[in-house]
C-alpha positions as CSV (number, residue, x, y, z in Angstrom):
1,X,75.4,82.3,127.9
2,X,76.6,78.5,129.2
3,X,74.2,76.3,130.4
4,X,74.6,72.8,132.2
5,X,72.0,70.1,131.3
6,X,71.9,68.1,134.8
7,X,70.8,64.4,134.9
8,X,70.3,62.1,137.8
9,X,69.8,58.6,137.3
10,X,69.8,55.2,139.4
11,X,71.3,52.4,138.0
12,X,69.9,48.8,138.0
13,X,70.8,46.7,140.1
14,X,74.5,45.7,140.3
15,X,74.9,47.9,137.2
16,X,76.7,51.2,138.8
17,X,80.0,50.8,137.4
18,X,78.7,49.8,134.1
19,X,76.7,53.1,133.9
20,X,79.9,55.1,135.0
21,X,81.5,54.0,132.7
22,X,78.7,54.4,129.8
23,X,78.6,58.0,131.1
24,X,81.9,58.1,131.0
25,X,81.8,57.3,127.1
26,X,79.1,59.1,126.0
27,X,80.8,62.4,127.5
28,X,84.2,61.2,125.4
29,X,81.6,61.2,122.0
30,X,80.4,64.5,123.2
31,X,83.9,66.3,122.7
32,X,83.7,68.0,119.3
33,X,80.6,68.6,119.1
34,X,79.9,72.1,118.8
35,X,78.7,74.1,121.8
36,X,79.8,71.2,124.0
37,X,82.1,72.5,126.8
38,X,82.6,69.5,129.1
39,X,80.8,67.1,131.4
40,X,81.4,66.0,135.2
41,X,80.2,62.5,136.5
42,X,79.8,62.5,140.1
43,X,78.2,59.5,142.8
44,X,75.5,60.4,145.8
45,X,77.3,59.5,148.8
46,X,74.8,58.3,150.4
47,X,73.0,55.8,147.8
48,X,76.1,54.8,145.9
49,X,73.6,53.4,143.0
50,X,72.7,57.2,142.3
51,X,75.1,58.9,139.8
52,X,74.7,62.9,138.4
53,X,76.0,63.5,134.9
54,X,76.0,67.4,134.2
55,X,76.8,68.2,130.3
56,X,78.3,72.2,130.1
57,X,77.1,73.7,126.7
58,X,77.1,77.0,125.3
59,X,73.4,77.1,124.4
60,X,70.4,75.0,125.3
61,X,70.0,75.6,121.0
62,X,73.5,73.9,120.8
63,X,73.0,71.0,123.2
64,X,69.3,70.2,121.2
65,X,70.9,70.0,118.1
66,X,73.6,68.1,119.5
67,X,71.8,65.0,119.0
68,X,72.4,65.2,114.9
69,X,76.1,64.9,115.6
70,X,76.0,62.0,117.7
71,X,75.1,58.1,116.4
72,X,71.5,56.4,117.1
73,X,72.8,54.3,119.8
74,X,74.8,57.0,121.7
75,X,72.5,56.4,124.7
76,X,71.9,53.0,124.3
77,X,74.5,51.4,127.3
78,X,73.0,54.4,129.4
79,X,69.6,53.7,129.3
80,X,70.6,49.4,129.2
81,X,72.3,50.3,132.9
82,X,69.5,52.6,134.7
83,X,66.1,52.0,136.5
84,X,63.0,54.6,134.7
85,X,64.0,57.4,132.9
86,X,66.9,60.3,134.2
87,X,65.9,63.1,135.9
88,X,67.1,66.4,133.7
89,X,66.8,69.7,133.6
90,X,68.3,72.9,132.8
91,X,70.4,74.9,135.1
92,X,71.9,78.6,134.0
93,X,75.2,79.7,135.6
94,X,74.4,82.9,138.4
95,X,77.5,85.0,140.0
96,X,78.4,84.3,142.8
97,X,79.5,87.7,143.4
C-alpha cells in the first residue's frame, strides 16, 4: 500500500528559492531508488517562506531503507536553507469513494 512522507519546512531568511530548488534536487536523486514513486513541491500561499515536500513511496519499509541508496550529503543544501528541523509525518492514501 503507497504511502506519502509529508514535510513542511520554513526556509531561512532570503533562502526560499535556494531550498526549492534543493528540494527540487534531492527529489531528482530520489528517482531510482526502489519504492520511490514521485515527489510534489508545493509553496503556502500565504507565508511564501513555507514550502511542503511530499515523497510518494510504496512502503514506509522502502522509504526507511531509502536512505542506503542515497549519498551522506543528500540533505545537506536542505537543512543549510531551513529554520529548525521539518515537520514530517506519514500520511496513508484513503478512497475517496
Amino acid at each position: 500500500m503507497a504511502i506519502a512522507r509529508h514535510y513542511r519546512m520554513d526556509a531561512a531568511e532570503g533562502k526560499g528559492e535556494e531550498l526549492a530548488s534543493a528540494l527540487a534536487a534531492l527529489a531528482s536523486a530520489l528517482n531510482g531508488v526502489p519504492g520511490f514513486e514521485g515527489a510534489d513541491l508545493l509553496r503556502d500561499v500565504d507565508h511564501p517562506s513555507r514550502l511542503i515536500f511530499i515523497e510518494k513511496w510504496s512502503s514506509i519499509e522502502a522509504h526507511k531503507q531509502s536512505a542506503s541508496s542515497l549519498p551522506k550529503d543528500a540533505f545537506a543544501n536542505v537543512m543549510a536553507s531551513i529554520v529548525g528541523k521539518p515537520d514530517a509525518c506519514y500520511l496513508c492514501y484513503l478512497p475517496l469513494a
